[in-house]
TIZA-459213 format. One record per residue (C-alpha): x, y, z; residue in three letters. Coordinates in steps of 0.2 Angstrom, whole numbers, plus 2048, in hexadecimal, padded with zeros to 3 digits. Last residue first. Layout:
# TIZA-459213
XYZALA;...
This chain:
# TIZA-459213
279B7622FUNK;289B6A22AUNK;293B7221BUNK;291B80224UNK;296B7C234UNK;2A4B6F231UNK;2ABB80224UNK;2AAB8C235UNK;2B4B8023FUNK;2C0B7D233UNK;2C4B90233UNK;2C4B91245UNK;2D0B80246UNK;2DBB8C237UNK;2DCB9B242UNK;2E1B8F253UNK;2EEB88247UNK;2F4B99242UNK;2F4BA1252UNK;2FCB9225DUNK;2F9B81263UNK;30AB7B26CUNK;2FEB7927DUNK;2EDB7A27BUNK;2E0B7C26BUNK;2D0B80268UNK;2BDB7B265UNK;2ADB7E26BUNK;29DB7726BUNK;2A0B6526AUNK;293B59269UNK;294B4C25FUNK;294B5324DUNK;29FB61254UNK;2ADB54256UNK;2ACB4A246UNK;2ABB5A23CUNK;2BBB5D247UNK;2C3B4E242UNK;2CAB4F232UNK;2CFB62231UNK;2D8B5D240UNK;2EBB60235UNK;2FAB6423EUNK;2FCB54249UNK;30DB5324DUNK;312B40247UNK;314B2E24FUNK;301B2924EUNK;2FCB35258UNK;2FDB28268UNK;310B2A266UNK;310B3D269UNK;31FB47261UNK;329B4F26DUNK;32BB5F275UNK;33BB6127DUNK;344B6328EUNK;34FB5328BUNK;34AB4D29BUNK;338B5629DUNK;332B5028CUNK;323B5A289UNK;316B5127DUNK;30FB5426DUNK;301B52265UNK;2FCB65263UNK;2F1B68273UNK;2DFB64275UNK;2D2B72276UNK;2C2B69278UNK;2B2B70280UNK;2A3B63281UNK;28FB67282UNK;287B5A28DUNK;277B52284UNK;27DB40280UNK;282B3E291UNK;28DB2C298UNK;291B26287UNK;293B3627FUNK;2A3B3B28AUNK;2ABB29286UNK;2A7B2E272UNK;2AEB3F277UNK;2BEB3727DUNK;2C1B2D26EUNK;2BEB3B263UNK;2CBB4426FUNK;2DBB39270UNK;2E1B3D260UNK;2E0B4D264UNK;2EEB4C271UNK;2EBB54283UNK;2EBB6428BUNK;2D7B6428BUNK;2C7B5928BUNK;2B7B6428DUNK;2A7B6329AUNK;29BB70296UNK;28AB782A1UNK;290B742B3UNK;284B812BCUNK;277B772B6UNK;26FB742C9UNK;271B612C6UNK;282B652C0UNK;288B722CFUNK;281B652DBUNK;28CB582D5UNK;286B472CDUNK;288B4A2BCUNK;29BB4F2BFUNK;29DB3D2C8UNK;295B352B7UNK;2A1B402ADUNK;2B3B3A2B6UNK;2ACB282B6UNK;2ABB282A5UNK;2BBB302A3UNK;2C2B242AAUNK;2D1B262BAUNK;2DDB182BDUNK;2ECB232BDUNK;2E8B372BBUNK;2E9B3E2AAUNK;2D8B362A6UNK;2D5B262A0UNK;2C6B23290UNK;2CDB2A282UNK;2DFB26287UNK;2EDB33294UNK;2DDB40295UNK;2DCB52299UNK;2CDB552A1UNK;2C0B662A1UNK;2B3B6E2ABUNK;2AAB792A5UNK;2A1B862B4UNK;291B932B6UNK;295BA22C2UNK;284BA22CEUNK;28BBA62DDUNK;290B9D2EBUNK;2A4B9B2F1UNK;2A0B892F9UNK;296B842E9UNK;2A7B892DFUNK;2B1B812EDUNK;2A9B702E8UNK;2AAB732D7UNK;2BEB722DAUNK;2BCB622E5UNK;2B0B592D9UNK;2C0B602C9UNK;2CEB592D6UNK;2C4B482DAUNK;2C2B482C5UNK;2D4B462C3UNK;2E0B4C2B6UNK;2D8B5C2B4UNK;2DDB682A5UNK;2D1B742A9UNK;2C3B7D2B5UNK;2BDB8A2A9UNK;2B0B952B2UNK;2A4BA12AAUNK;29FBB22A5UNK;2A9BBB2B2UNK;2A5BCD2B6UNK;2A5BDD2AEUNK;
């Protein structure tokens, strides 16, 4: 038994994923960690004035980083039309740094009317279809893919199906 890893997701801020690797060191052991943003634009988190540039270069500099306890960083619970763009801000701080991303359907929770819309920065429609991009996303880094909010069964089948096609077409 045991815990293989830690997933620390779907953070706006990246003074709440320092503060949360900060208790990990504070606990001990050895338990490796991901951390991973949700993002309002490819390059600002959640949070209000917060880049996802700066959000990597203060991960880079944490103890559980330099001691490679922080072996991922991923981009969750946000559009996929959002994540090539955030990758290409990952990259431009560490080419090397495996990314995660599970983003969500490309829609967005209404709280007044209590209903999912679509996302206006996915180009006005419910994304169904990231055969497009997820060649794009493995070719840079990725190393694993999935879905968040409003992705279910049969869409999470076919991203492991497109996932296995990007992998042989591309050895």
């Amino acid at each position: 038994g045991g815990v293989d890893f830690i997933a620390a997701e779907t953070l706006p801020s990246w003074r709440e994923a320092l503060a949360i690797l900060d208790c990990l060191v504070a606990t001990g052991g050895f338990t490796p960690v991901w951390v991973s943003f949700t993002l309002k634009s490819a390059n600002q988190l959640a949070a209000d004035c917060e880049s996802l540039q700066d959000a990597i270069k203060n991960l880079r500099k944490h103890e559980l980083f330099k001691k490679g306890r922080l072996f991922a960083v991923g981009l969750n619970c946000c559009s996929p039309s959002v994540i090539s763009g955030g990758i290409a801000e990952i990259r431009t701080v560490t080419k090397t740094l495996p990314i995660v991303v599970y983003p969500n359907s490309g829609e967005t929770w209404n709280g007044k009317t209590r209903r999912w819309e679509v996302d206006v920065t996915a180009g006005g429609k419910k994304s169904t279809d990231w055969s497009d991009v997820i060649k794009d996303w493995l070719r840079h880094g990725v190393v694993a893919v999935g879905g968040c909010c409003r992705v279910d069964a049969d869409k999470l089948n076919g991203i492991r199906l497109e996932v296995a096609k990007a992998i042989v077409n591309n050895p």
